[in-house]
N, C-alpha and C positions, 0 to 999 in steps of 0.2 A: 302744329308742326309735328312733322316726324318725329319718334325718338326711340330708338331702339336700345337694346342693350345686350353686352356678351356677360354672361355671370359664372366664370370658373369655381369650381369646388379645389383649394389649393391641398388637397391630401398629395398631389404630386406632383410634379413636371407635366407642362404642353406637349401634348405627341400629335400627331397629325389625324386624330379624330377632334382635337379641340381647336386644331388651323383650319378645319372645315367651318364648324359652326363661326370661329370669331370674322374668319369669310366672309360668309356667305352677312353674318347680320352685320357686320362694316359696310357692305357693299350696297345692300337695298337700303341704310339708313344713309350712305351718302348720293349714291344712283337718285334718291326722293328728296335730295337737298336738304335732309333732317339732322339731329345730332345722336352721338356713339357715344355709348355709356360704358362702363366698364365696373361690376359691382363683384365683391369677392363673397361667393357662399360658405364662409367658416363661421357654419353654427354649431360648429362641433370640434373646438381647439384642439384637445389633446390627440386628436385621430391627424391632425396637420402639423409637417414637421417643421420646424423653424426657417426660418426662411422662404419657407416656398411659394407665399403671396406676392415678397419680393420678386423671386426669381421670376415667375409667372410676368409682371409688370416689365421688365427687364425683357423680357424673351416678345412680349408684345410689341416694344419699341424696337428692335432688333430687323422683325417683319414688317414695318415701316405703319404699324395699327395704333394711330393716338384717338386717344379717347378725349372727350369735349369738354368732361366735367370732373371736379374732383371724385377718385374711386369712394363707395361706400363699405364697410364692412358689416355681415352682417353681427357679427360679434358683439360689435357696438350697437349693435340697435336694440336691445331686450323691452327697453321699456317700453317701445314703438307696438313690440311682440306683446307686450303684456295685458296692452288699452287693448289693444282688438282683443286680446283671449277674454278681455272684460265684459267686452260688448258683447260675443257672443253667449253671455252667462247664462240665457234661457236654451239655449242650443247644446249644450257639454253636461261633462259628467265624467266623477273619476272612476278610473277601471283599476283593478290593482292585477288581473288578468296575468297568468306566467308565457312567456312566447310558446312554450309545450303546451298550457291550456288552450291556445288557441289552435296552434298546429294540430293538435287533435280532432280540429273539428270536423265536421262531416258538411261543411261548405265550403266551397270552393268558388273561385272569383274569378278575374282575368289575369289578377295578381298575386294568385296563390289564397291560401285560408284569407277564409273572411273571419273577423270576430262574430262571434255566435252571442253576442251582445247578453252577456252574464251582464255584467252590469249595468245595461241601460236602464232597468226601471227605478233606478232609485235606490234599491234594497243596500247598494253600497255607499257609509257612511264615512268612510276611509278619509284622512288628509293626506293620503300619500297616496303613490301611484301615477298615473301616467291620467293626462285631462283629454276625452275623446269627443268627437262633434257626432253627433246625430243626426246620420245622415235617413233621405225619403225616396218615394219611388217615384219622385219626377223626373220625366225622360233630361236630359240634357243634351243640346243639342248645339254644335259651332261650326262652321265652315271653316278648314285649314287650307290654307292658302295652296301650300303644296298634297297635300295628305287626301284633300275634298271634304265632303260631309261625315262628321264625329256625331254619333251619339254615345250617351251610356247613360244607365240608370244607378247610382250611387250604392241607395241598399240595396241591389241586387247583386251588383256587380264587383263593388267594391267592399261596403261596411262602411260601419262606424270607425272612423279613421283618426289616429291621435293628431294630436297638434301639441302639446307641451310633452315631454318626456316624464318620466317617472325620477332621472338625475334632473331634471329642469332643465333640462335643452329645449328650444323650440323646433318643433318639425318646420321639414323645408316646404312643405305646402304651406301652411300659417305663413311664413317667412316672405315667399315669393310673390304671396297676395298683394302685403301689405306693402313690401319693397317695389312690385312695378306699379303701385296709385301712388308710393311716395315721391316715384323719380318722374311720374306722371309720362309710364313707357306708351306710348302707342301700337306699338309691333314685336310680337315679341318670334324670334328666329332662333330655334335650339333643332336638338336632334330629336330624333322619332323614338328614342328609348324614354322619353317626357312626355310622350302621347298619351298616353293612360291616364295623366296625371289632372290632364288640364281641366278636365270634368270637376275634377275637386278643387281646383282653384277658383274656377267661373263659381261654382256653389259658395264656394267662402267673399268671392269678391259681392255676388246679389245681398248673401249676411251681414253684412258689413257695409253696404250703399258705397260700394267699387266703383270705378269700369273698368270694364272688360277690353282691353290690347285687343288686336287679332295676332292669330295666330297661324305663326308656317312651320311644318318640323322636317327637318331635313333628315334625310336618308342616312343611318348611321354607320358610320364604316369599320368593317369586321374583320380578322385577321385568318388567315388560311384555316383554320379551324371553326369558322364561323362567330368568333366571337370580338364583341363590342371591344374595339381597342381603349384601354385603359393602365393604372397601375396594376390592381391584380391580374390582367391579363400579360402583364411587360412589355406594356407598349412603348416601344423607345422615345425617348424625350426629341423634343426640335432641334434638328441641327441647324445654330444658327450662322453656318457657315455656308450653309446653302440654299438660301432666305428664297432668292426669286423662282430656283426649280420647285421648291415645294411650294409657292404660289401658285405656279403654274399650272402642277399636279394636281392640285385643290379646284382649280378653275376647271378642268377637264374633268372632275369628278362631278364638279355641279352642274356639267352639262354648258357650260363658258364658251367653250372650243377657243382656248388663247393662242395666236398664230404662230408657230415655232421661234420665230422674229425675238420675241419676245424675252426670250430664254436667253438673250442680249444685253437686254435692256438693263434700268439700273432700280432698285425697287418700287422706288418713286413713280419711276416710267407704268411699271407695271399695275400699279394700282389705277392710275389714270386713265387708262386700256381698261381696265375693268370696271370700272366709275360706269366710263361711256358706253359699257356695251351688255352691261349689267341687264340679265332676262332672270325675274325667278319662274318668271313659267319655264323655262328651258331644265329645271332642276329635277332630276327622275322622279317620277311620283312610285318612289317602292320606301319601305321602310331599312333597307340595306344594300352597302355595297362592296363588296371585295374591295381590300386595300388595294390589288392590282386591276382593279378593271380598266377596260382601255373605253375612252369616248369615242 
């Protein structure tokens, strides 16, 4: 069976770049008669202000978006995060590495400095610091639903990438592995600012005897200045008083075309229109889109 899932990071309020993605993966996992998950990513409490996993849940029901299963936190899962950091114990190594020692370095990746791996051979006997996986130069390769063919080569491209923090936070890669074979996702439907990312998940999920979701990343929506709407960019929160136009605005972003009819109708209605007429091929295959683009 289908099973997809939406995983908010609650450091803030829903704005209409996170009514996209919760969209877009409601819609293919109900359009494929599967079930809608909803998992909260606070693996890093104090950066999340009170409340706001709430509100977030609250603002989902408001958009007419129920989720199938009780929510997970990741917060609560360490120990989940701990067995995998265990297993991978021939793979890791502690780095005690300054973010300056690395930003220094004279490699460069897709995602900024690579670690220049001081520490992989061993020579660091340290019990503190940050626990990083040892990454290799096999290609990796995925077909994105929306996006087409990913490759990328890890150590080349990426590094040796951590997975436990140096305060003992788990990285979100570690995290996302182990949480979509926990919730046993199928498909997983986020934005294309996650694209980078997924190379390092499929590698943590083969480590680990995973499987591997497919995966589609949708076009991420960017504010007159070009940039990914979010908190630090002040991306305004959902107005939940105007539930069905910013449905509809969302549908016409993914390429939907919902009939103006629509803008009528009562939430409910409009989900049901979109159940039935649900295309992800029709979803622009670009990595970005202006908050005002017209369909």
């Amino acid at each position: 069976m289908y099973r997809g899932r939406f995983a908010p990071s609650p450091t803030g309020p829903l704005h209409f770049g996170s009514l996209i993605a919760a969209t877009a993966s409601y819609l293919d996992a109900k359009a494929n008669n599967g079930k809608w998950l909803v998992r909260m990513e606070d693996l890093d409490p104090p950066r999340d202000p009170p409340g706001t996993a709430s509100n977030i849940l609250k603002t989902l029901e408001a958009f007419g978006l129920e989720w199938d299963e009780p929510v997970i936190y990741q917060s609560q899962r360490a120990p989940a995060y701990e067995q995998a950091l265990y297993k991978l114990d021939n793979y890791t190594y502690r780095c005690t590495c300054s973010r300056k020692e690395i930003a220094d370095s004279a490699l460069q990746g897709i995602e900024g400095a690579i670690y220049p791996g001081t520490c992989r051979h061993g020579q660091n006997n340290s019990l503190q610091g940050a626990w990083r996986l040892r990454t290799d130069l096999q290609e990796i390769v995925f077909d994105d639903l929306i996006q087409g063919p990913q490759s990328q080569v890890l150590e080349r491209d990426i590094g040796d990438f951590v997975l436990k923090r140096a305060d003992q936070f788990y990285s979100y890669q570690l995290a996302v592995a182990v949480d979509d074979a926990f919730q046993n996702i199928t498909h997983v439907i986020r934005g294309a600012d996650l694209l980078a990312s997924t190379p390092r998940q499929i590698y943590l999920q083969r480590l680990l005897g995973l499987p591997t979701p497919h995966y589609a990343h949708l076009p991420v929506v960017v504010n007159a200045q070009g940039e990914k709407l979010s908190k630090q960019t002040l991306a305004a929160a959902l107005d939940t008083s105007n539930t069905v136009q910013l449905i509809c605005r969302a549908l016409s972003l993914l390429g939907q075309h919902p009939p103006a009819l629509l803008l009528n109708s009562s939430v409910n209605e409009v989900w049901q229109w979109a159940i039935a007429h649900w295309k992800l091929s029709a979803i622009p295959r670009v990595s970005q889109l202006p908050q005002d683009a017209r369909d």
